[in-house]
KEKE-3310 file (N, C-alpha, C; in steps of 0.2 Angstrom, whole numbers, plus 5000, padded with zeros to 4 digits):
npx = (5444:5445:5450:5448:5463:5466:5467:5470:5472:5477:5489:5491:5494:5496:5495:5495:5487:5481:5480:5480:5488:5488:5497:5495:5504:5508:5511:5516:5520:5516:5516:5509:5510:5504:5511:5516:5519:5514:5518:5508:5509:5501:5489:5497:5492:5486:5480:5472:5473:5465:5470:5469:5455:5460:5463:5465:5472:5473:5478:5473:5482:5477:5464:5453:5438:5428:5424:5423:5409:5391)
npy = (5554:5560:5561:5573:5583:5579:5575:5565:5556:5546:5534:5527:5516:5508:5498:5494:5486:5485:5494:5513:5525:5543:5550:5563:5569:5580:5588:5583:5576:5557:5546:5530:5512:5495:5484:5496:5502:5514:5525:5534:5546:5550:5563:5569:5581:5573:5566:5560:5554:5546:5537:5528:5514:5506:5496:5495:5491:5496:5502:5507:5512:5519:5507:5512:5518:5524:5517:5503:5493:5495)
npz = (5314:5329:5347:5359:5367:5385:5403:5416:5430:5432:5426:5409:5398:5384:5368:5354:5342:5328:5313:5313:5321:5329:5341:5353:5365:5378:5371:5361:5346:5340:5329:5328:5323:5322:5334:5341:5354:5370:5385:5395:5406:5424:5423:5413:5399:5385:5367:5354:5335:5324:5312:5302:5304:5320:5332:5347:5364:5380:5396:5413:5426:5443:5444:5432:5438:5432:5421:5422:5426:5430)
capx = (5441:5449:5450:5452:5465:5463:5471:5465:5478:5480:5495:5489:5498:5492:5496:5492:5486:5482:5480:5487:5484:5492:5495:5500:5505:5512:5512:5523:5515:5519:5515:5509:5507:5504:5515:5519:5516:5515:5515:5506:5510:5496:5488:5499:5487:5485:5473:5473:5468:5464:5471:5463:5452:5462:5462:5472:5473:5476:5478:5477:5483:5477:5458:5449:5432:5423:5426:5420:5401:5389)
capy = (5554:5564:5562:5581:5582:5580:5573:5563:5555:5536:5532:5526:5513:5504:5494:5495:5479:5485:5501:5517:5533:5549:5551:5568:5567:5586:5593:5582:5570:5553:5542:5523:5507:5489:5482:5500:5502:5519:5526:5542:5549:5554:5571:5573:5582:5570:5568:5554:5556:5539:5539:5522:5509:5500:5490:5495:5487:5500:5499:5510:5514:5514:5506:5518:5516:5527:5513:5498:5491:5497)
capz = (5321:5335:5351:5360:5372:5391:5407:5421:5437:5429:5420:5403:5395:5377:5363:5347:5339:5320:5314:5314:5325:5331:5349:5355:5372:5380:5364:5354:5341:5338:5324:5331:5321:5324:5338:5344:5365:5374:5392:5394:5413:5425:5424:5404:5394:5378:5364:5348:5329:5321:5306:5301:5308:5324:5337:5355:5371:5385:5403:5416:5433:5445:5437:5432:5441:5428:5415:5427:5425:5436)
cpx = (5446:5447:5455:5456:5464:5469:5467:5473:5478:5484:5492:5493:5494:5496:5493:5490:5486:5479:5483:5481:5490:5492:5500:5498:5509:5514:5515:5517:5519:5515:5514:5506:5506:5511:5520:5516:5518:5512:5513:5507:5501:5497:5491:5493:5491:5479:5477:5470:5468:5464:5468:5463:5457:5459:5467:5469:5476:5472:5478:5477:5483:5469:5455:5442:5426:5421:5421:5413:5399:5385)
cpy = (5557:5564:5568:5579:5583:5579:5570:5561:5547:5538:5527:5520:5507:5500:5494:5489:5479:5491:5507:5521:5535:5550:5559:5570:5573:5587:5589:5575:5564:5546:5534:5518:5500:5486:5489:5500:5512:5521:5532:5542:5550:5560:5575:5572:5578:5570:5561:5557:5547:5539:5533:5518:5507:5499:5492:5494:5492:5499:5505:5510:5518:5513:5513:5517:5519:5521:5507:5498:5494:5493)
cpz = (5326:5341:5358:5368:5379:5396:5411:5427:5435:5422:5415:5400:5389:5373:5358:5343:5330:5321:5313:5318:5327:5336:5349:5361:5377:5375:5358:5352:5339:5333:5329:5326:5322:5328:5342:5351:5366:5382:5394:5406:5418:5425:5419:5400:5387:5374:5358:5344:5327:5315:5299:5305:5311:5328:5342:5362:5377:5391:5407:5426:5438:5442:5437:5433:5437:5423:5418:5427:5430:5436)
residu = (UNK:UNK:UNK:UNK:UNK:UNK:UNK:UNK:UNK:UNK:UNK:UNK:UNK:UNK:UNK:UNK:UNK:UNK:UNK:UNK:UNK:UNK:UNK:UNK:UNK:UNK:UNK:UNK:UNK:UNK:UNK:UNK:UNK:UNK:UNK:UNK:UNK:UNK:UNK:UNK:UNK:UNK:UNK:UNK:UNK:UNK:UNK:UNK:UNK:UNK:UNK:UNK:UNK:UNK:UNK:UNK:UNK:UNK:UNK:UNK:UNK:UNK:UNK:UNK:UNK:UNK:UNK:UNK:UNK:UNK)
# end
């Protein structure tokens, strides 16, 4: 499962709980497994592949009001 790379203006920052996946983050590709953290900038094109089933915990700033219940 892939998700295609994008960008948006909130700074992204995650955690990995279990799992593994692929973050490539302004081109460069990084490898994440359980107890791995990453901070993606606003507005850096990024994208993931999910390499097996996880679980991640990500934050961003400031909230994303897309996300938020209506």
């Amino acid at each position: 499962r892939a998700l295609p790379s994008h960008s948006h203006p909130h700074e992204q920052t995650g955690y990995l709980v279990s799992g593994k996946i692929r973050l490539i983050i302004e081109g460069r590709e990084y490898d994440a497994g359980p107890g791995d953290a990453w901070c993606i900038p606003g507005n850096a094109p990024h994208g993931a592949e999910v390499v097996e089933d996880s679980i991640a915990v990500e934050v961003f700033s400031p909230v994303r009001e897309d996300y938020l219940p209506s």
